[in-house]
C-alpha positions in Angstrom: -12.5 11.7 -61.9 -13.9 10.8 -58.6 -14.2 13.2 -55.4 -13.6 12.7 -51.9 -16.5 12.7 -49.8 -14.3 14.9 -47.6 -13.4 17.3 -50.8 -14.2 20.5 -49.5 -17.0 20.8 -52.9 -18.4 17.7 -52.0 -19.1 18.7 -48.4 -20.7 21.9 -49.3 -22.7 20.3 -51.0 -23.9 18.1 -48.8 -24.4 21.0 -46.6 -26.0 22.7 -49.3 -28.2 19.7 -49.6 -29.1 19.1 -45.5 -29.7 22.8 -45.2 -32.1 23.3 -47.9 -34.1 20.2 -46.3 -34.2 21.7 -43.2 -35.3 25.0 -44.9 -38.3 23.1 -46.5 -38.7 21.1 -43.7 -40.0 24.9 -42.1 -42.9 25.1 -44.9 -44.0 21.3 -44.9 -44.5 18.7 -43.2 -41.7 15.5 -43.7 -44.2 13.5 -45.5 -44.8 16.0 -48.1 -41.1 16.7 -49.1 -39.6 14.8 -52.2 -36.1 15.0 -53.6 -37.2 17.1 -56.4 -38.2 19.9 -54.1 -35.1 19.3 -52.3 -33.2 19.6 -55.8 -35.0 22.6 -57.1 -34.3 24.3 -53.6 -30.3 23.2 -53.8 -30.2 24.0 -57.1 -28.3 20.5 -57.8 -29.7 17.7 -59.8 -30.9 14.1 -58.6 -28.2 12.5 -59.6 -26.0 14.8 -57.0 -28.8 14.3 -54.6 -27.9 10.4 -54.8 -24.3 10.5 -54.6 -24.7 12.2 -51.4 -27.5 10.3 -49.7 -29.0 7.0 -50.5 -32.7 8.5 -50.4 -34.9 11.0 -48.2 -35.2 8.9 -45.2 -31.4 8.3 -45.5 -30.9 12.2 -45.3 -33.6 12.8 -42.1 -31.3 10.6 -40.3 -28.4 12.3 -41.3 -29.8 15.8 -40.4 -31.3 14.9 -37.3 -27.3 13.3 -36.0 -25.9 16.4 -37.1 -28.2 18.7 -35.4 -28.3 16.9 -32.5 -24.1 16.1 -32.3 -24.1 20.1 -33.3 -26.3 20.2 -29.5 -23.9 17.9 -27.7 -21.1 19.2 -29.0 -21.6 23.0 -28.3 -21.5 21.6 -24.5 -18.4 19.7 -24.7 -19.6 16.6 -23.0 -16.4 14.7 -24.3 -14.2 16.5 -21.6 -17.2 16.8 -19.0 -17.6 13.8 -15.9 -20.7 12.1 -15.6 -22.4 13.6 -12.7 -25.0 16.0 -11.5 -24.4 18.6 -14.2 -23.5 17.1 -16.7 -27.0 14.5 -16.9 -28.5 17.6 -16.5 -27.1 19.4 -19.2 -27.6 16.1 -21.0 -31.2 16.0 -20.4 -31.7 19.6 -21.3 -30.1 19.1 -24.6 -32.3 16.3 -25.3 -35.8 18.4 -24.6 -34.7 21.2 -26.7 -33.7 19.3 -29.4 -37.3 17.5 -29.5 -39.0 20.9 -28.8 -36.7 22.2 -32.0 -37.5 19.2 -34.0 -41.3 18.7 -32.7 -42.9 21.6 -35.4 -40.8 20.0 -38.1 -41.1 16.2 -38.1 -44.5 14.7 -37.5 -45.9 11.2 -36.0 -44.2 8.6 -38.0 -40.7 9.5 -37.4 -40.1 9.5 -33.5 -38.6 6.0 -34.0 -36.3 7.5 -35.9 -35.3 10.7 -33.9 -35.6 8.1 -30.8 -32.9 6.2 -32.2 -30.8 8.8 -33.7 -30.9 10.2 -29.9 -30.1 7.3 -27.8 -27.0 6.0 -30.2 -25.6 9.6 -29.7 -26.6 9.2 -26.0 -24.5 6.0 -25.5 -21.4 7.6 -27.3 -21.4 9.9 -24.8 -22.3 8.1 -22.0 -19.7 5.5 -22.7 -17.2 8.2 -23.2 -17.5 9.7 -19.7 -17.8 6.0 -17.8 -14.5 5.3 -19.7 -12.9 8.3 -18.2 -14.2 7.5 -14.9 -13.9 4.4 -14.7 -11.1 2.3 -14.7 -12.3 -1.5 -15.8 -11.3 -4.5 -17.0 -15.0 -4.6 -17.5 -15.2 -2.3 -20.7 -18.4 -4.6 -21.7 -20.1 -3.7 -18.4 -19.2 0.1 -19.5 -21.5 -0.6 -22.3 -24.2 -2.0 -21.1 -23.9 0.5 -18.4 -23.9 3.1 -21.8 -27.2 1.9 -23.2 -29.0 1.4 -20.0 -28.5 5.1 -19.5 -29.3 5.9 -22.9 -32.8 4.3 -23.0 -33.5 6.1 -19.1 -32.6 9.4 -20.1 -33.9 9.1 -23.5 -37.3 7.6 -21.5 -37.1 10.2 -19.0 -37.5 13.3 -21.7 -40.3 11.6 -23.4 -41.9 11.5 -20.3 -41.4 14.9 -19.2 -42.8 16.0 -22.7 -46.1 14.4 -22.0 -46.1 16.5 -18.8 -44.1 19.3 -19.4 -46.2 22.1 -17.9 -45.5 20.7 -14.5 -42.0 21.4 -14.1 -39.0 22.6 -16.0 -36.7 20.0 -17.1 -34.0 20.8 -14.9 -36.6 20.0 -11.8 -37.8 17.1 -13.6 -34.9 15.0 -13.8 -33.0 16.1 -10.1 -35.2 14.6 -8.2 -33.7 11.2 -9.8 -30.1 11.9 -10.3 -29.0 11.0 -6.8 -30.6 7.8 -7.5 -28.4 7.6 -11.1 -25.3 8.9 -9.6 -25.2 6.3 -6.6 -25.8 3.2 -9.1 -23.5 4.9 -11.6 -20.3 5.4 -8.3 -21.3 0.8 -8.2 -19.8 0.9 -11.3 
């Protein structure tokens, strides 16, 4: 008999399995983890491991979208308008989740957090410019999307290089008038 993948067993598991990675993502570095630590600290065996997620690399990517969606969606950005506050918000949710994620994932993997950010990013992005924005365009809505993905992704990386400077809330007003002008084009 076959399960679900949204059988309430099969999802705590996979919970089971994502949260006993991030546990031993605490004690070692990515690089060092295997799927047998991650089944010895589940308690499941390999085989379960695999039904849920095609290999390690496969579950970072999945636990890094969660935690991050989990970020976004504590702040509602679905029923929020793209302006001041809310690229704000944005851009604060972005720096804490790279300060949260910087003492767990090492060098080698910020293509892969920058990616998991920026597609979550344009979701969201699109998702207010849709509600704002009443187009025939919807491919302009897009681009628009990404092109504010990869700035406000960019922007965060660059305030992490200078962070002691200014709080991340000062470092990204000075440009929003900038963004909301461009954006009001639209």
């Amino acid at each position: 008999m076959t399960q679900s993948k949204t059988d309430p067993r099969v999802l705590r598991t996979r919970k089971l399995i994502m949260d006993s990675f991030i546990e031993l993502s605490g004690k070692k570095e990515f690089k060092d983890i295997t799927v047998k630590d991650i089944t010895t600290e589940a308690k499941i065996n390999r085989a379960t491991f695999y039904y849920h997620f095609e290999d390690i690399y496969d579950l970072l990517d999945k636990v890094l979208s969660e935690v991050l969606l989990i970020n976004f969606n504590s702040m509602d950005f679905e029923k929020s308008e793209l302006n001041e506050a809310s690229i704000i918000d944005i851009f604060v949710a972005i720096t804490d989740f790279q300060k949260a994620i910087s003492n767990r994932c090492h060098r080698g993997y910020d293509e892969t957090i920058a990616r998991i950010i920026r597609e979550q990013l344009e979701i969201i992005f699109y998702g207010m410019l849709r509600k704002q924005h009443t187009t025939e365009e919807d491919e302009s809505l897009k681009i628009t999307a990404v092109i504010l993905s990869w700035g406000v992704y960019g922007a965060s990386v660059e305030w992490r290089r200078n962070r002691k400077e200014s709080s991340p809330e000062e470092f990204i007003k000075s440009a929003i008038p900038f963004l909301i002008s461009g954006i009001e084009h639209v």
